[in-house]
FIMI-640805 format. One record per residue (C-alpha): residue in one letter; residue number from 1; x, y, z. Coordinates in steps of 0.05 Angstrom, whole numbers, padded with zeros to 5 digits. Layout:
N
KEDREN code pos      X      Y      Z
KEDREN    A NUM      X      Y      Z
...
//
This chain:
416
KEDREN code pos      X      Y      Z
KEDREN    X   1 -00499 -00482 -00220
KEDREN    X   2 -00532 -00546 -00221
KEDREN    X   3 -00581 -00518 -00278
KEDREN    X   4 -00534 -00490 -00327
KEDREN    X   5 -00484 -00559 -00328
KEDREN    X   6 -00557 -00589 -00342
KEDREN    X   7 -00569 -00543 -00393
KEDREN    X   8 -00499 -00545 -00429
KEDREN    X   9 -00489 -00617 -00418
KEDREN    X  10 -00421 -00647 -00436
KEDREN    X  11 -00377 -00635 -00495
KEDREN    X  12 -00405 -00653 -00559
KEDREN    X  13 -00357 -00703 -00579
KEDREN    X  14 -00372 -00707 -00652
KEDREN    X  15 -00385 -00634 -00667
KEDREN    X  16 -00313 -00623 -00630
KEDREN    X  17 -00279 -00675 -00668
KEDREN    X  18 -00306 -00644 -00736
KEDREN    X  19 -00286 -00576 -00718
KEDREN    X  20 -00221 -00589 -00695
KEDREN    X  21 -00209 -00632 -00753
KEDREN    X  22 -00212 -00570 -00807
KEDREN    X  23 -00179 -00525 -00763
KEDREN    X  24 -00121 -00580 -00763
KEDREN    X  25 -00127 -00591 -00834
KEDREN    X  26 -00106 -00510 -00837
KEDREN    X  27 -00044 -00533 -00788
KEDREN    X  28  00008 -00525 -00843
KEDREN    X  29 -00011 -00447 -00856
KEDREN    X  30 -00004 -00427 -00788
KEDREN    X  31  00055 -00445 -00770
KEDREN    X  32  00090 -00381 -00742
KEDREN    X  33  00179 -00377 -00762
KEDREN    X  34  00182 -00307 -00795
KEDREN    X  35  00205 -00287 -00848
KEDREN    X  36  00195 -00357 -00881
KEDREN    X  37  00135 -00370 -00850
KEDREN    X  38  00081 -00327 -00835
KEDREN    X  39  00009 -00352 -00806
KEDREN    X  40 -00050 -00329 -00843
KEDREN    X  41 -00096 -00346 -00782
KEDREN    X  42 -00163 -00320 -00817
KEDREN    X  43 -00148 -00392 -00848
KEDREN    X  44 -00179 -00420 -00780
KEDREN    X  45 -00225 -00357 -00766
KEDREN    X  46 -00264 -00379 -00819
KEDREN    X  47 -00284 -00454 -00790
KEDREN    X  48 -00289 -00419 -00721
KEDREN    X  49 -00338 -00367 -00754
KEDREN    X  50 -00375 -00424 -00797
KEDREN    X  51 -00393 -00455 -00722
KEDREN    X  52 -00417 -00390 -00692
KEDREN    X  53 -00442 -00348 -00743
KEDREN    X  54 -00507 -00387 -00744
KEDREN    X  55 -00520 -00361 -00665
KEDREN    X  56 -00497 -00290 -00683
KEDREN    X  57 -00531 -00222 -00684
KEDREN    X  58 -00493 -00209 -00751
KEDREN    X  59 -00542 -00270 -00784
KEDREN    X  60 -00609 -00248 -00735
KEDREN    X  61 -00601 -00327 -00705
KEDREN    X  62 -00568 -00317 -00647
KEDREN    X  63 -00549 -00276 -00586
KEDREN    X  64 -00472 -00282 -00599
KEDREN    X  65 -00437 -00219 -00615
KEDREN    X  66 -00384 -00228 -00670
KEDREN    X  67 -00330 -00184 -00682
KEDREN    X  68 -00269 -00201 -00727
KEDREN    X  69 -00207 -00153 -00713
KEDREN    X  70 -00153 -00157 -00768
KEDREN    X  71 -00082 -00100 -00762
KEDREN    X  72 -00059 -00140 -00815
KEDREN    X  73 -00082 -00174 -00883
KEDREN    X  74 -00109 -00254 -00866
KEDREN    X  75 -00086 -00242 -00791
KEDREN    X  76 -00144 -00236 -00753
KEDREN    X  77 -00167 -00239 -00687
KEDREN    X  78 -00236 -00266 -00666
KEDREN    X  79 -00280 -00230 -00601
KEDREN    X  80 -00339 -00274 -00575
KEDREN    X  81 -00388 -00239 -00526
KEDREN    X  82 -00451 -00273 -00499
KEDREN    X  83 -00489 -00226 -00465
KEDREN    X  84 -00500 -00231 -00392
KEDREN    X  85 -00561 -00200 -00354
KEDREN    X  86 -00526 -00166 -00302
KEDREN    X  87 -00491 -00091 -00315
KEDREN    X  88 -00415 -00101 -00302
KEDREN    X  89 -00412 -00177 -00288
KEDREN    X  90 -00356 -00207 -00331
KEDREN    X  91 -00318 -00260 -00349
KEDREN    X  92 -00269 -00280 -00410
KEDREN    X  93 -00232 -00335 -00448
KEDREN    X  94 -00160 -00311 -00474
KEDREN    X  95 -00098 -00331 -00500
KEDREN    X  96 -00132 -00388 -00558
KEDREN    X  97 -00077 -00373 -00611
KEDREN    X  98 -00097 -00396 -00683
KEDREN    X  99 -00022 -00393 -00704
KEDREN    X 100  00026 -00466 -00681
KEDREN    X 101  00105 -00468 -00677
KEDREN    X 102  00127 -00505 -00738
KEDREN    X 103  00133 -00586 -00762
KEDREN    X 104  00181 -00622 -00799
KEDREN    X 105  00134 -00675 -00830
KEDREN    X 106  00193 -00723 -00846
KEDREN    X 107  00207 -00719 -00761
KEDREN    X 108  00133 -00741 -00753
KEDREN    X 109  00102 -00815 -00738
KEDREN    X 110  00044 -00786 -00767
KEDREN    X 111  00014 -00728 -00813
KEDREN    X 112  00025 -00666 -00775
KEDREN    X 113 -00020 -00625 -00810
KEDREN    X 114 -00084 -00670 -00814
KEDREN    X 115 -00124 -00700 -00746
KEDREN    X 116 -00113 -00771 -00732
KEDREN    X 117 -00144 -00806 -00671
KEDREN    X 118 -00109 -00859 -00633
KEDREN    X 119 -00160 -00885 -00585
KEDREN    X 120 -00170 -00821 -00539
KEDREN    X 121 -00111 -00794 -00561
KEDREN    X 122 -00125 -00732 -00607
KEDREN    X 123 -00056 -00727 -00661
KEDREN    X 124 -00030 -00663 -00701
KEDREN    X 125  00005 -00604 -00701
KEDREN    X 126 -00033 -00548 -00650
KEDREN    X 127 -00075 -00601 -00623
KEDREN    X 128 -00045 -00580 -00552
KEDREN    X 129 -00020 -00515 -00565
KEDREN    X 130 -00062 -00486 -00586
KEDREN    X 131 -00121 -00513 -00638
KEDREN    X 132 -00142 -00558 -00595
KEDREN    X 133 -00160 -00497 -00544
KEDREN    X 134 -00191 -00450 -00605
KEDREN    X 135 -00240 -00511 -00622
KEDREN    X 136 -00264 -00523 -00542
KEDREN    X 137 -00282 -00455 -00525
KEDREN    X 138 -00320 -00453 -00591
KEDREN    X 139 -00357 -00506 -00577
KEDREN    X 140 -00375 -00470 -00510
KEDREN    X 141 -00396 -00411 -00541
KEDREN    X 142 -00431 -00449 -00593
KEDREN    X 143 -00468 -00483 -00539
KEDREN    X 144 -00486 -00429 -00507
KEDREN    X 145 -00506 -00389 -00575
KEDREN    X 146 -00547 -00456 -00582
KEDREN    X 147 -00589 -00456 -00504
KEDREN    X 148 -00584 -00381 -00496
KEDREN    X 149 -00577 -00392 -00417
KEDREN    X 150 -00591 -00336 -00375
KEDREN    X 151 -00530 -00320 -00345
KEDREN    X 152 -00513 -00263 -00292
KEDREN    X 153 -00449 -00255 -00323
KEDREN    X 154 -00422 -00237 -00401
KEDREN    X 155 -00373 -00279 -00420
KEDREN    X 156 -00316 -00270 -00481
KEDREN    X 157 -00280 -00307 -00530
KEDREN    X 158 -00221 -00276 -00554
KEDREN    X 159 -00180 -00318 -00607
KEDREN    X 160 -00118 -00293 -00620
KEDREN    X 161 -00063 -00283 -00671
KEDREN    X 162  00012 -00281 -00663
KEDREN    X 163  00025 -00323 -00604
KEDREN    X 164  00078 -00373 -00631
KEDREN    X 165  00125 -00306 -00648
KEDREN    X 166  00135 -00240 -00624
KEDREN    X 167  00193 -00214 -00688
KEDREN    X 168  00116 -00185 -00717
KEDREN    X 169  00081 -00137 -00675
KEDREN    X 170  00016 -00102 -00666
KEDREN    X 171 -00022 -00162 -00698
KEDREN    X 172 -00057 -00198 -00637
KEDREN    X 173 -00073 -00190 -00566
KEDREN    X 174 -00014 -00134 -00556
KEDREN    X 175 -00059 -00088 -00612
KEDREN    X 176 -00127 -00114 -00580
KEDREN    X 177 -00101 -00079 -00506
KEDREN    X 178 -00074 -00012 -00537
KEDREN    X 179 -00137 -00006 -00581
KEDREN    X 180 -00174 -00020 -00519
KEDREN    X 181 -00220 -00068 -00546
KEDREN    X 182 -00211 -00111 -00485
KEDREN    X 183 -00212 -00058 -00431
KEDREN    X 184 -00285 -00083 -00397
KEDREN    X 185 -00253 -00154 -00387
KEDREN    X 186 -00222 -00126 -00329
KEDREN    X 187 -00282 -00122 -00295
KEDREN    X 188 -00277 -00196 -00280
KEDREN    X 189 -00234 -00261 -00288
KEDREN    X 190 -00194 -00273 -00353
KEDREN    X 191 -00175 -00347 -00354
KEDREN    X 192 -00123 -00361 -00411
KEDREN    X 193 -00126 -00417 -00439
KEDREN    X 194 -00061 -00447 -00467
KEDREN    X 195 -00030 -00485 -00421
KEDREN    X 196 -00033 -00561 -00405
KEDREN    X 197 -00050 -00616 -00362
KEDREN    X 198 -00122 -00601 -00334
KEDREN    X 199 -00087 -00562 -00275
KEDREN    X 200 -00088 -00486 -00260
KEDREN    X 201 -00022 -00463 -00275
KEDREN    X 202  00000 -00403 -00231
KEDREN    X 203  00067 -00385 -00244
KEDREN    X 204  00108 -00383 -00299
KEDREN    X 205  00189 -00359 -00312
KEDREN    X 206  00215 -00289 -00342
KEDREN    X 207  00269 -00315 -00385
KEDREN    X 208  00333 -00283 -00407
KEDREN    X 209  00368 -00308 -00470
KEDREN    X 210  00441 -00291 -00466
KEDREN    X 211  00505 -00297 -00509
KEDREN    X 212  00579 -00296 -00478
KEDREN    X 213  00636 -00292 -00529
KEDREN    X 214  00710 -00307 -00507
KEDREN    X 215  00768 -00283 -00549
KEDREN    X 216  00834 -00310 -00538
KEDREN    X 217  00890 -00329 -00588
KEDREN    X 218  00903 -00373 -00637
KEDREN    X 219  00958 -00423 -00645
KEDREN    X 220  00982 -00496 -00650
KEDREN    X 221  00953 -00541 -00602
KEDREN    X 222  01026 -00569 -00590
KEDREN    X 223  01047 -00499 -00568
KEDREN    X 224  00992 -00475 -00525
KEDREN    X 225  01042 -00436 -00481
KEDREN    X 226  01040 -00392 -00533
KEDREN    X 227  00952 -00391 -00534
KEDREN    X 228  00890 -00361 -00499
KEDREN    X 229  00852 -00423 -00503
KEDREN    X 230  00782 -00385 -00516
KEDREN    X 231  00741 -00454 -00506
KEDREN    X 232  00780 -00463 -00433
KEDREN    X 233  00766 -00383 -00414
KEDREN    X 234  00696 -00399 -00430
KEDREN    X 235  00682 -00455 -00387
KEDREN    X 236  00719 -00415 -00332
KEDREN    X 237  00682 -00349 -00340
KEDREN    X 238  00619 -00394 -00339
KEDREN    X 239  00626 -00431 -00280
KEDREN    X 240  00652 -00364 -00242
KEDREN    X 241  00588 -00331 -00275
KEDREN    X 242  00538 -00383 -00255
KEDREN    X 243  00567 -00392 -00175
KEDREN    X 244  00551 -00316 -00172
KEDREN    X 245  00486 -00324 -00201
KEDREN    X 246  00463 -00384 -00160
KEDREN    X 247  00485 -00338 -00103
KEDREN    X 248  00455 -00271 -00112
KEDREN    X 249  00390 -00311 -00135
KEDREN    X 250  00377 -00371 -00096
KEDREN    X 251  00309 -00404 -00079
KEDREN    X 252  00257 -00360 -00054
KEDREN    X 253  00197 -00375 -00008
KEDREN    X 254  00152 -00359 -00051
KEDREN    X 255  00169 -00414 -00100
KEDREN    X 256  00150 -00462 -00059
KEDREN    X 257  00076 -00424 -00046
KEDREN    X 258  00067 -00428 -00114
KEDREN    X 259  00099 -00501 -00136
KEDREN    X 260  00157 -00484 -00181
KEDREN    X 261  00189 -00538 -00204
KEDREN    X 262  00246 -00512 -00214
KEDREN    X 263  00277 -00447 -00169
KEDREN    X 264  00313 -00396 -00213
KEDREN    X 265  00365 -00425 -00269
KEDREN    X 266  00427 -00391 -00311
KEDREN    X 267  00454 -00454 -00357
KEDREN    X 268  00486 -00461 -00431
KEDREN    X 269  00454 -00498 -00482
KEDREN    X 270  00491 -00483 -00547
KEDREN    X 271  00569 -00476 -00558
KEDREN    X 272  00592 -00447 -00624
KEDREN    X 273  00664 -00434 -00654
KEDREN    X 274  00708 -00423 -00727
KEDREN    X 275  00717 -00476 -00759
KEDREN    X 276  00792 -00512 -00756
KEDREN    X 277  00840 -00561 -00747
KEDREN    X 278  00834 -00608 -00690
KEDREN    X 279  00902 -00589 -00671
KEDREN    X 280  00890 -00510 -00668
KEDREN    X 281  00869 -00473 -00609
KEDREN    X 282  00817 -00430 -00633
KEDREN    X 283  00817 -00351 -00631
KEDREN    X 284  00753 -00346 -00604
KEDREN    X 285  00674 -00383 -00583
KEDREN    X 286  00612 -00372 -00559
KEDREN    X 287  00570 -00396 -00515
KEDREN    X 288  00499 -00391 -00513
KEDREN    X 289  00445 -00398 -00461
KEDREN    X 290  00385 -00371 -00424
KEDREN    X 291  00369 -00356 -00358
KEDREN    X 292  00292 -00374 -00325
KEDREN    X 293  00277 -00328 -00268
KEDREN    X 294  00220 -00334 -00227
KEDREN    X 295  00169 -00280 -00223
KEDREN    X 296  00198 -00259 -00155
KEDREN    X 297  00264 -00235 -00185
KEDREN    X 298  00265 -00172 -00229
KEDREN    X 299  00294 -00194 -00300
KEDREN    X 300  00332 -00125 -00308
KEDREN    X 301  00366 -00128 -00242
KEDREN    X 302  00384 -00200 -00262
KEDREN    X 303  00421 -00176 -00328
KEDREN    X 304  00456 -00118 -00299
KEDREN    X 305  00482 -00172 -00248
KEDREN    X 306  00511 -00207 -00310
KEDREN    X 307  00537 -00156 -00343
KEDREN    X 308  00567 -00139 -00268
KEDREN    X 309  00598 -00211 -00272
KEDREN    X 310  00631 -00204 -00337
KEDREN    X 311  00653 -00142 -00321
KEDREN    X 312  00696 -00158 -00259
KEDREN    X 313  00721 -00227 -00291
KEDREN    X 314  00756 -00182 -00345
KEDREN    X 315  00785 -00138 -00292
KEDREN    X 316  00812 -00192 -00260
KEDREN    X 317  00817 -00250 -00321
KEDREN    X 318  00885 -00269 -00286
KEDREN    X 319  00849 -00288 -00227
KEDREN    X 320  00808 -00343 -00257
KEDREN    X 321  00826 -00416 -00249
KEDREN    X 322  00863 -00445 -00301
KEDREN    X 323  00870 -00509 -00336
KEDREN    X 324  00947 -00544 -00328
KEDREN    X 325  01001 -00523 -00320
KEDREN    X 326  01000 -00471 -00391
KEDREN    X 327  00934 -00450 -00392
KEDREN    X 328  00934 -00387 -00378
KEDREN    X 329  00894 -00315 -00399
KEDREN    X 330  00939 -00272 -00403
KEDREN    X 331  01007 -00262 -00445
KEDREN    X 332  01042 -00209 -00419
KEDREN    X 333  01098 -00207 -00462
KEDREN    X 334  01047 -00199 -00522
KEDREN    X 335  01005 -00148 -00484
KEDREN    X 336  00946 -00195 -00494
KEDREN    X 337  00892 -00211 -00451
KEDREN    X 338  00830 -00255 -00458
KEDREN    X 339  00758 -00224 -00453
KEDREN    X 340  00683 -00244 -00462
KEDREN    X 341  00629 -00202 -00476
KEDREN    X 342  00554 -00211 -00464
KEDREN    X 343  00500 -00189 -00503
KEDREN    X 344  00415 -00203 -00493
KEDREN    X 345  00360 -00225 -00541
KEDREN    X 346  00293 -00201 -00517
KEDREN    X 347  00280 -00217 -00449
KEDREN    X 348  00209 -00237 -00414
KEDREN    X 349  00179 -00229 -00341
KEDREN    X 350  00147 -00283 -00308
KEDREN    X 351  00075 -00278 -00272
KEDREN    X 352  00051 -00304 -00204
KEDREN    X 353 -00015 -00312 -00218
KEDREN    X 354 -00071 -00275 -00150
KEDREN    X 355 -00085 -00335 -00111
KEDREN    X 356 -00139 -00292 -00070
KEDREN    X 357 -00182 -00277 -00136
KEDREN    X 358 -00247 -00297 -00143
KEDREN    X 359 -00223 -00335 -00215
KEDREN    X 360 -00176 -00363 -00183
KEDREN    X 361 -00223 -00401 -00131
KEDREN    X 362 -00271 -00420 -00179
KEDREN    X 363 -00226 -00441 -00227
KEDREN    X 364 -00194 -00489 -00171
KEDREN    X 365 -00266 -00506 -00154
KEDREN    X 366 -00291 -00526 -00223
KEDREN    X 367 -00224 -00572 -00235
KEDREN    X 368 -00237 -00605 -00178
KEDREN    X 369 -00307 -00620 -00196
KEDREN    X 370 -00288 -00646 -00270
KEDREN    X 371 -00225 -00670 -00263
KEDREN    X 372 -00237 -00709 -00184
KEDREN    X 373 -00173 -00667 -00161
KEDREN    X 374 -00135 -00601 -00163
KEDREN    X 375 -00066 -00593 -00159
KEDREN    X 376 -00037 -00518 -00183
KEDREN    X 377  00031 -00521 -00209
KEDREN    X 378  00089 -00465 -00231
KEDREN    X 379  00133 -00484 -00281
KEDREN    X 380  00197 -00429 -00312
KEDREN    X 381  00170 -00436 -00378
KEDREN    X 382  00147 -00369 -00413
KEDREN    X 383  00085 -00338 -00419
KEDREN    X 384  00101 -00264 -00433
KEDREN    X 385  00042 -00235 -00458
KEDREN    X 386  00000 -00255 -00402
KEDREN    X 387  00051 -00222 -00355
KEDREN    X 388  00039 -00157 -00400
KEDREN    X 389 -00043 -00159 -00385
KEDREN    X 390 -00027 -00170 -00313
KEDREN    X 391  00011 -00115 -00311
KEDREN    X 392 -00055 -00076 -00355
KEDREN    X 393 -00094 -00099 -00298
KEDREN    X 394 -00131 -00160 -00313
KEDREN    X 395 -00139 -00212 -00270
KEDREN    X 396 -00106 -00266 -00308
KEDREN    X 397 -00108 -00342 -00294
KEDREN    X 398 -00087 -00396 -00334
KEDREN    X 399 -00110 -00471 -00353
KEDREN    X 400 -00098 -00519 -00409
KEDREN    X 401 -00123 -00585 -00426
KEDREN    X 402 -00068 -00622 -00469
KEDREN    X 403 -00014 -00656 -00443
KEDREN    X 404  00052 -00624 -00424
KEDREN    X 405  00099 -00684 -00428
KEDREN    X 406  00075 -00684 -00507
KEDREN    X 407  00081 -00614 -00515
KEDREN    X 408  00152 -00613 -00488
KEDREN    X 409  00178 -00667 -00538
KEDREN    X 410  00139 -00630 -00592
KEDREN    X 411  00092 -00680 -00596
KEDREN    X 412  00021 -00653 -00601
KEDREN    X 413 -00040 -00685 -00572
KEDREN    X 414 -00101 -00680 -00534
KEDREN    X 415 -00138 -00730 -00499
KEDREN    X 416 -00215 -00732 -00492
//
């Protein structure tokens, strides 16, 4: 072990820096919010290919074997395979999307779409999540293109499209698995590599988004004996709906194995109704929300649950508390009732990463040796592709090396 870090040495700071600042610089055509924006990530295969290229079979310098996968036009993918001596002896680098979430330049301190430096602080959109990640492992393979090590083991680069937005299919990783161009990477560890914080990251949430819509009836607001308050049913139904999930899916023991910061959560976070007066009861609203599960919890038993709890409310709306002494759901002498519906946006699964692998022991080991300490952590965020290639059979683990607390306020940055 000792000989190869000798022979890679450390990061090449400058040669990093220079990469990462054209792939940047390529920021603002990436960013990934069909229909008005859609990437065209060979933008950034072509600086990842000017760095590699030079150690490549295709140009007779190199040992690296380049191949460039596109399903559709200027939205390619990128495999990287340095040949190992040893028949069957893997190991791969996943999940570095060349496609960013989008940026509002006029919400930014700073240029989104160019690299700026800040002392060690590396500044611009993708820098975290996930250019930052596409220019590293380059530099690895580059580095190893450069020294061609001996190594028991192949590894593989695979640089991905489409990660940002799943509305397109069958244009990255999802269309590298069913054309099977990644089938011999389950021969051994396949670390992902877009997450944050320097930390193996175990566990991530499934992640239900969900929309409940109350009707009721419309009237003054100074004769609400004669109203279904829609706004009031909602906040009812929600708090009825929420007890029962907190109930049927509370902490579980295995969230504490893996370090969830969170246990399972079902909570609202956008509220939406016709426009009116201020002294109108509204016909109707909607409240929106999601719900993060942990990977111990089956997402489709948790939605039939939901639907079970909307369900049984309207059976019994009558039942539900109330708010005053003329709030009520019901006007019998109208025949009317309130009601909610819900309805699901594409749900996710969440992944508990194998804490027996072998990837997963020298990943721990390697953190601990470069970073001084290793600390795995779970979080309910989403991850849902590398759920799918767990569920293909690979042994996926995951790592990152920005800085969550920026990525979370949409602040991207990586430090050296």
């Amino acid at each position: 072990m000792a000989d190869i870090e000798q022979v890679l040495g450390d990061l090449n700071k400058d040669s990093f820096v220079s990469l990462l600042t054209n792939i940047i610089g390529e920021s603002r055509y990436v960013q990934n919010n069909p229909p008005e924006l859609i990437p065209e990530e060979d933008s950034v295969v072509t600086h990842v290919l000017n760095s590699l290229l030079p150690y490549s079979t295709t140009t007779g310098g190199g040992p690296l074997i380049v191949n460039h996968v596109s399903y559709f036009p200027k939205r390619g993918n990128l495999i990287v395979e340095y040949p190992g001596t040893e028949q069957g002896k893997i190991l791969s680098f996943v999940g570095m999307h060349m496609d960013v979430v989008t940026a509002n330049p006029s919400d930014w301190e700073f240029d989104p779409f160019s690299l700026s430096i800040d002392g060690e602080k590396l500044r611009g959109r993708g820098t975290t999540d996930c250019l930052g990640h596409v220019a590293l492992v380059t530099e690895l393979m580059k580095k190893l293109g450069e020294t061609k090590l001996k190594l028991k083991s192949t590894v593989v680069a695979v640089f991905i499209a489409s990660e940002e937005n799943s509305s397109i299919t069958g244009v990255g990783v999802d269309a590298l698995v069913k054309d099977g161009l990644l089938n011999k990477l389950k021969g051994g560890p396949l670390f992902w590599i877009d997450t944050a914080d320097k930390q193996p990251c175990i566990g991530t949430g499934g992640m239900i988004p969900w929309k409940l819509h109350f009707t009721g009836k419309l009237f003054h607001s100074g004769l609400p004996h004669k109203a279904i308050n829609p706004l009031e049913l909602g906040m009812e139904a929600l708090k009825e709906i929420q007890s029962r999930f907190y109930r049927d899916f509370p902490p579980h023991e295995e969230e504490q194995v893996y370090g969830f910061a969170t246990p399972s959560t079902m909570k609202p976070t956008q509220l939406s109704y016709p426009e009116g007066g201020i002294n109108q009861i509204p016909a109707e609203c909607t409240i929106s929300g999601d719900v993060r599960l942990t990977p111990f919890y089956s997402v489709i038993d948790a939605m039939k649950k939901l639907q079970e709890y909307v369900d049984e409310i309207n059976e019994n709306i009558e039942k539900l508390d109330t708010r005053g002494p003329v709030s009520k759901y019901v006007l019998p002498e109208e025949n009317l009732r309130g009601s909610l519906t819900v309805t699901f946006n594409k749900a996710s699964s969440g992944v508990a990463c194998d804490l027996k692998s072998r990837g997963f022991e020298v990943l721990c080991k390697a953190t601990e040796k470069v970073v001084g300490h290793v600390k795995p952590y779970s979080i309910t965020g989403t991850l849902p592709l590398i759920r799918e290639l767990k569920d293909e059979g690979f042994d996926v683990q995951t790592a990152g090396y920005g800085m969550m607390q920026l990525l979370l306020f949409g602040i991207s940055a990586m430090y050296f």
